[in-house]
Structures are given as structure tokens and as C-alpha cells.
Backbone as CSV, one residue per row, in Angstrom:
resi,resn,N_x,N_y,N_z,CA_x,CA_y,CA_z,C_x,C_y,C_z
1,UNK,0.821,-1.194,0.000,0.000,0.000,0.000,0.869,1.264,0.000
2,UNK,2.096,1.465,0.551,3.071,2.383,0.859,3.850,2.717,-0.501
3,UNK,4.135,1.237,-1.073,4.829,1.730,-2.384,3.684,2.266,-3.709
4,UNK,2.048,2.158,-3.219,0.985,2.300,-4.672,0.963,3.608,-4.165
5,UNK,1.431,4.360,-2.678,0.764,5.547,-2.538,2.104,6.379,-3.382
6,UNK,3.569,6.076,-2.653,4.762,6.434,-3.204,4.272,7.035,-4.743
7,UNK,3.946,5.543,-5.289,4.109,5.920,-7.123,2.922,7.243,-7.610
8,UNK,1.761,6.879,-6.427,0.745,7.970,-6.901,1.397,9.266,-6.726
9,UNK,2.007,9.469,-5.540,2.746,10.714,-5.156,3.533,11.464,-6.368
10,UNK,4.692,10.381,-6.815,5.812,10.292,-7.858,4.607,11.093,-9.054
11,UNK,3.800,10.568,-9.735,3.314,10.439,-10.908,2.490,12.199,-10.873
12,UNK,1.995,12.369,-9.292,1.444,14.231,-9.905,2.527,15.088,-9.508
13,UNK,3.675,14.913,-9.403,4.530,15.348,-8.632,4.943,15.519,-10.627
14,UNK,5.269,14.656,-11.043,5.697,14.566,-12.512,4.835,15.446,-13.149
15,UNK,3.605,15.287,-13.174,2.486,15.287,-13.860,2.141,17.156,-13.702
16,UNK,2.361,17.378,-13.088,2.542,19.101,-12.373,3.721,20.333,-12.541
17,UNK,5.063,19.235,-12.793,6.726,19.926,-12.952,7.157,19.926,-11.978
18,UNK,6.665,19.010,-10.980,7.256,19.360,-9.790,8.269,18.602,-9.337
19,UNK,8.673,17.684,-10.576,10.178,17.066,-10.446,11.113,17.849,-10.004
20,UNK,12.481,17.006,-10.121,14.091,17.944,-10.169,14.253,18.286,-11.430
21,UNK,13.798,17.931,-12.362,13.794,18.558,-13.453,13.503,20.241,-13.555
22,UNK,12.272,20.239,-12.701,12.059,21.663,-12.799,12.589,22.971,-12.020
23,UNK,13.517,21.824,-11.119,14.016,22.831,-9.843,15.371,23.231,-11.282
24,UNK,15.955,22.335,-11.976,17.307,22.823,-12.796,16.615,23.879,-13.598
25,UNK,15.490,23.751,-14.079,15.093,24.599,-15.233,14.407,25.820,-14.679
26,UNK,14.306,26.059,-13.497,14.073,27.433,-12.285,15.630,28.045,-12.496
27,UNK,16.381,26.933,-11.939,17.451,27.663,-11.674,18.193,28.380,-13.434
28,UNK,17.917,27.626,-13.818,18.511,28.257,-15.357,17.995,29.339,-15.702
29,UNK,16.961,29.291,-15.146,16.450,30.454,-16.157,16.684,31.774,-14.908
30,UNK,17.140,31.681,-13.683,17.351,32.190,-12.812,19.078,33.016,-13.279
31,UNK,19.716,31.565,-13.655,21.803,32.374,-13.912,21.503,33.477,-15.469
32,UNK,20.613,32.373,-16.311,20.518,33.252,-17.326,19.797,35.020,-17.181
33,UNK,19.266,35.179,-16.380,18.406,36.612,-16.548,19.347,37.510,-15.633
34,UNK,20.057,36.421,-14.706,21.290,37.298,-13.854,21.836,37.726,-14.907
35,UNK,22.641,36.674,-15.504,23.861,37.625,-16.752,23.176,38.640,-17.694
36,UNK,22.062,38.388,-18.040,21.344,39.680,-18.964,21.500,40.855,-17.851
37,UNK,20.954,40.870,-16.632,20.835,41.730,-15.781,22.378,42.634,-16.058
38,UNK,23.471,41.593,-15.690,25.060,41.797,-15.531,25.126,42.763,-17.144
39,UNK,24.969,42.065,-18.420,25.574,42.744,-19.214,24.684,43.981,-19.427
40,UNK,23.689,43.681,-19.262,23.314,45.140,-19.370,23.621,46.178,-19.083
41,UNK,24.090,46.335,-17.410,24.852,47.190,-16.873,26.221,47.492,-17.015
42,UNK,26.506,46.844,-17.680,28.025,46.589,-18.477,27.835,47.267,-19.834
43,UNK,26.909,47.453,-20.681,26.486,47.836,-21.783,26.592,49.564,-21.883
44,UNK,27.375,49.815,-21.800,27.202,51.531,-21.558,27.032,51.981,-23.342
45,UNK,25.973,53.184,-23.317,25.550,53.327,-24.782,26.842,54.819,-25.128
46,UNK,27.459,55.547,-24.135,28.441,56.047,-24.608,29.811,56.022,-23.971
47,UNK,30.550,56.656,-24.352,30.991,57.175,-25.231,31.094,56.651,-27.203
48,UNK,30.420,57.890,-27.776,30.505,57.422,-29.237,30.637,58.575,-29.995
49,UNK,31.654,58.923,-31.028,31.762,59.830,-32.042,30.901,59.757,-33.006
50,UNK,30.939,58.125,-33.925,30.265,57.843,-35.064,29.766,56.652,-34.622
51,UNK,28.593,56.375,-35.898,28.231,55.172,-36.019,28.973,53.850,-35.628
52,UNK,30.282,54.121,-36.473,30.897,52.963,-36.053,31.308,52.495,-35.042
53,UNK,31.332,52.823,-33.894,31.569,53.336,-32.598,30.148,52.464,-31.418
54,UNK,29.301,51.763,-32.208,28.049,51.439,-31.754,27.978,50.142,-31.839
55,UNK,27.387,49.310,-31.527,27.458,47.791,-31.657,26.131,47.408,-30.600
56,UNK,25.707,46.165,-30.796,24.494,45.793,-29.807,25.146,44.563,-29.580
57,UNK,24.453,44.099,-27.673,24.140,42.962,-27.536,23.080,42.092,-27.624
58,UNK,23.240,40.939,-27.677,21.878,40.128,-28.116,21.188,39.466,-26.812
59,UNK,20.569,39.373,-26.433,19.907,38.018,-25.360,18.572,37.051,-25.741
60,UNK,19.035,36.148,-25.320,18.268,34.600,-25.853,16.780,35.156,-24.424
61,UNK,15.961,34.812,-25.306,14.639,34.970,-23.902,14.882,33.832,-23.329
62,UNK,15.108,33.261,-22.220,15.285,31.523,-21.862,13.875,31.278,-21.549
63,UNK,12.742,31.942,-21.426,11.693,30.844,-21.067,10.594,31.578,-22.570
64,UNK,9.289,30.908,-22.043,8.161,31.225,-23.501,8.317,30.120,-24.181
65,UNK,7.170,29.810,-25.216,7.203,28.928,-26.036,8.610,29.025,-27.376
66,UNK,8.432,30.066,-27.900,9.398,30.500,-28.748,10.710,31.104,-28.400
67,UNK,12.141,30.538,-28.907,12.888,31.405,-28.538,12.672,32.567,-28.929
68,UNK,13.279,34.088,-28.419,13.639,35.374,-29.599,14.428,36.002,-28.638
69,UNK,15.100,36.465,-30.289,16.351,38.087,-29.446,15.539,39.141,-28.688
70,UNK,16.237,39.981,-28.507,16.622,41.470,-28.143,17.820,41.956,-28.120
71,UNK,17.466,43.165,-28.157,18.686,43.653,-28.454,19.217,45.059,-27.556
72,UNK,20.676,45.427,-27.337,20.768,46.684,-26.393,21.540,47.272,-27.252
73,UNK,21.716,48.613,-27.617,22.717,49.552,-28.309,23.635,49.541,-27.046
74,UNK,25.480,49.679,-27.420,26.158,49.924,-26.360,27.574,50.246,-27.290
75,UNK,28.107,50.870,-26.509,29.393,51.909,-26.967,31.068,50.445,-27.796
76,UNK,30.872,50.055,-28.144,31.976,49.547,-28.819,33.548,50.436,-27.959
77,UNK,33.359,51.043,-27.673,35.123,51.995,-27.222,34.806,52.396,-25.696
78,UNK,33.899,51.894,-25.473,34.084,52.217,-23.787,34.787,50.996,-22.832
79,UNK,34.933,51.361,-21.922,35.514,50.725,-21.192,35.198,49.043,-20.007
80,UNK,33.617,49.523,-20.542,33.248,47.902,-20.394,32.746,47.339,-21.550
81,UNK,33.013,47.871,-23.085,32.199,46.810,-23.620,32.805,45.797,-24.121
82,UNK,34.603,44.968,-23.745,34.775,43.506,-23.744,33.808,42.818,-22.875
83,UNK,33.745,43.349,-22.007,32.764,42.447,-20.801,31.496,42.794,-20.471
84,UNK,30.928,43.286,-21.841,29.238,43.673,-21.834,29.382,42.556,-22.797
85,UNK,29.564,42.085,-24.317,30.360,41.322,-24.982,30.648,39.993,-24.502
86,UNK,31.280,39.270,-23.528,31.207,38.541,-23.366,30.065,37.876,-22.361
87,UNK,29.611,38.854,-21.281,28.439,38.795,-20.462,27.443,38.094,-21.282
88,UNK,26.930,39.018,-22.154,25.968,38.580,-23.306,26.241,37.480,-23.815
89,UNK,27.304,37.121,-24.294,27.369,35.842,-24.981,27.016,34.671,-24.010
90,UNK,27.565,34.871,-23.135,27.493,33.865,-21.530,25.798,33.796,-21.199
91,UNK,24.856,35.044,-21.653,23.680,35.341,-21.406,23.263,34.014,-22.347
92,UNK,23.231,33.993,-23.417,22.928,33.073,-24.577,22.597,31.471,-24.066
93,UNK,24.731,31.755,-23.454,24.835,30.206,-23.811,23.212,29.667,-22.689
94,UNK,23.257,30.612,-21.332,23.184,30.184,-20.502,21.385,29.891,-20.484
95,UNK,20.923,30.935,-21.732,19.486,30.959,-21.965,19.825,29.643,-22.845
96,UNK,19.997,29.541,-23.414,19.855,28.247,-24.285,19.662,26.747,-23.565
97,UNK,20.797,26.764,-22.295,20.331,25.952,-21.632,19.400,25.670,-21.080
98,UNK,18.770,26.800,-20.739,17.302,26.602,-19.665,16.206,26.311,-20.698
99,UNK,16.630,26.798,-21.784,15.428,26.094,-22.981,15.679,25.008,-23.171
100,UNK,16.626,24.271,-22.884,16.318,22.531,-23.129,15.906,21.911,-22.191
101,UNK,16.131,22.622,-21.008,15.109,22.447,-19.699,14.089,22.415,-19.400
102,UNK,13.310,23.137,-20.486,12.285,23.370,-20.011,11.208,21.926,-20.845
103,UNK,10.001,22.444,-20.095,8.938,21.302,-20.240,8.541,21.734,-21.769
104,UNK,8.598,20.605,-22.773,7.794,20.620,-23.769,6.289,21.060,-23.459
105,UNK,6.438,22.588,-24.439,5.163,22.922,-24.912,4.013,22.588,-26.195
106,UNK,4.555,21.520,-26.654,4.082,21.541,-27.592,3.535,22.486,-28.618
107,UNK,4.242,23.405,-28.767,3.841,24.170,-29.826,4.671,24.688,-31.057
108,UNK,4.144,24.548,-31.884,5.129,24.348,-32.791,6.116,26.330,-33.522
109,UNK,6.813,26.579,-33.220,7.552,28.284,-33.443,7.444,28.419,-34.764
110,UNK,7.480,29.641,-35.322,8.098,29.611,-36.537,9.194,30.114,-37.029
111,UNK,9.454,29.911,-37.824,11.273,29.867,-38.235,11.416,31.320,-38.463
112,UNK,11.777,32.829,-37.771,12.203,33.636,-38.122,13.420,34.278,-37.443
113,UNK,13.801,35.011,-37.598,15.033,35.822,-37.141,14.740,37.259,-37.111
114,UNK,14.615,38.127,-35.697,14.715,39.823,-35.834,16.214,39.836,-35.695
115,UNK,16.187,40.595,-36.967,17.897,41.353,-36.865,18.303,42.627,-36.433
116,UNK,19.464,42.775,-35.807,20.175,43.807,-35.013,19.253,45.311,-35.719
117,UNK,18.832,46.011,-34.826,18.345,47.637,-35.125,19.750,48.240,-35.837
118,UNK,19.233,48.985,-37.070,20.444,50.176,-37.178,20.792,51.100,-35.889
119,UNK,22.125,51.290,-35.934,22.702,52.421,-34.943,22.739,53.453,-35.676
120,UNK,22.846,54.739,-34.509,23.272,56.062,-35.037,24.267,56.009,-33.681
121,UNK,24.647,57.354,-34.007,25.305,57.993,-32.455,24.890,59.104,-32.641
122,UNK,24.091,59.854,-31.313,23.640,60.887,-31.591,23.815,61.841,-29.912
123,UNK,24.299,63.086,-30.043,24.909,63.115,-28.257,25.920,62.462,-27.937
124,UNK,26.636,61.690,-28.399,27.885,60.656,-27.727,26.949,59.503,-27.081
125,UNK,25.571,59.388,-27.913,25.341,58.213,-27.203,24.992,57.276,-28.502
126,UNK,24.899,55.958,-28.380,24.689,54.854,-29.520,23.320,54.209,-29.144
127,UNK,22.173,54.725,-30.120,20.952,54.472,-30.446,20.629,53.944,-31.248
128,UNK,19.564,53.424,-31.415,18.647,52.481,-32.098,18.119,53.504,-32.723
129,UNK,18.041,53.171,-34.378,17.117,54.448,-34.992,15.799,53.659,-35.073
């Protein structure tokens, strides 16, 4: 009787997300929104002369049915953007993981891509036109 109640337990415990499965895929999606948090603040939009001077980072959404970007304008020549740059990338890897974590939604995405906003620099700062 102890082990039919066990399995009933086991089975809405599954049946709900309330495995360890879902405690990893909490926590993922927990490191991933830290590092977005991190590069963001790392992302400084100036100092900028010109356009060229501008660059964006990307971040993976880690939860939702569909993946998608976003994007931040940030200064290419300032002084944190190696490590707004790599933050972000670390943001990715780390969203990507929590999407294989997560519970099949069954729904099926569709195949597109939003690409990076044009920059300006306008003020010494690097904007999204």
C-alpha cells in the first residue's frame, strides 16, 4: 500500500513539474536573466563619435514557447564593452540551456530571425534608430 501511494505521489509530482527537473530549469532560467541583468549594466551606450563606434548585444529569452532576441545599443570603445560582450554571450549560452530544460510545450515556433536595429550615435550616445 506504501509503495501504490509512493508511485501515486511520484506520478502528480511529474504530472505538475514538480520534479528535479524543474528545480534545474528554475534555476537556469534564474543564472541566465542574472547575466542579462550583468551585461546590461556593463552595456554603456556612450561614449561614441560615429556610427561605427556602436554595436548591440543580443539576449536569448530563456523561457516562452518561442525562442527570440533582443537587443541593447552599447558603446563599442568604452571601457566595459569587452565584458558587456562577453556577459551577453554567456547570457545566450546560458538561456539556451534553460530552454532545453524546459517542459515541452508543444507548440510548434516559426522559423524567423529579428535582426540587429540600425545604430546612429547621436549626443555621444549609440541608439537604435
Amino acid at each position: 500500500m506504501r509503495y501504490l501511494s509512493f508511485l501515486a505521489s511520484v506520478g502528480v509530482l511529474a504530472a505538475c513539474g514538480g520534479g528535479s527537473g524543474s528545480a534545474a530549469y528554475e534555476q537556469a532560467v534564474d543564472l541566465a536573466n542574472a547575466k542579462e541583468a550583468e551585461a546590461r549594466s556593463l552595456a554603456a551606450d556612450n561614449p561614441c563619435n560615429q556610427a561605427s563606434h556602436c554595436g548591440t548585444v543580443a539576449f536569448l529569452t530563456p523561457t516562452g514557447d518561442c525562442a527570440a532576441l533582443s537587443y541593447k545599443p552599447y558603446s563599442l570603445v568604452s571601457s566595459t564593452a569587452a565584458a558587456a560582450s562577453a556577459a551577453a554571450s554567456q547570457q545566450q549560452e546560458l538561456a539556451s540551456r534553460a530552454r532545453t530544460l524546459a517542459p515541452p510545450s508543444g507548440i510548434a515556433c516559426p522559423a524567423m530571425v529579428i535582426a540587429p536595429p540600425p545604430l546612429t550615435c547621436n549626443a555621444s550616445k549609440c541608439q537604435a534608430q
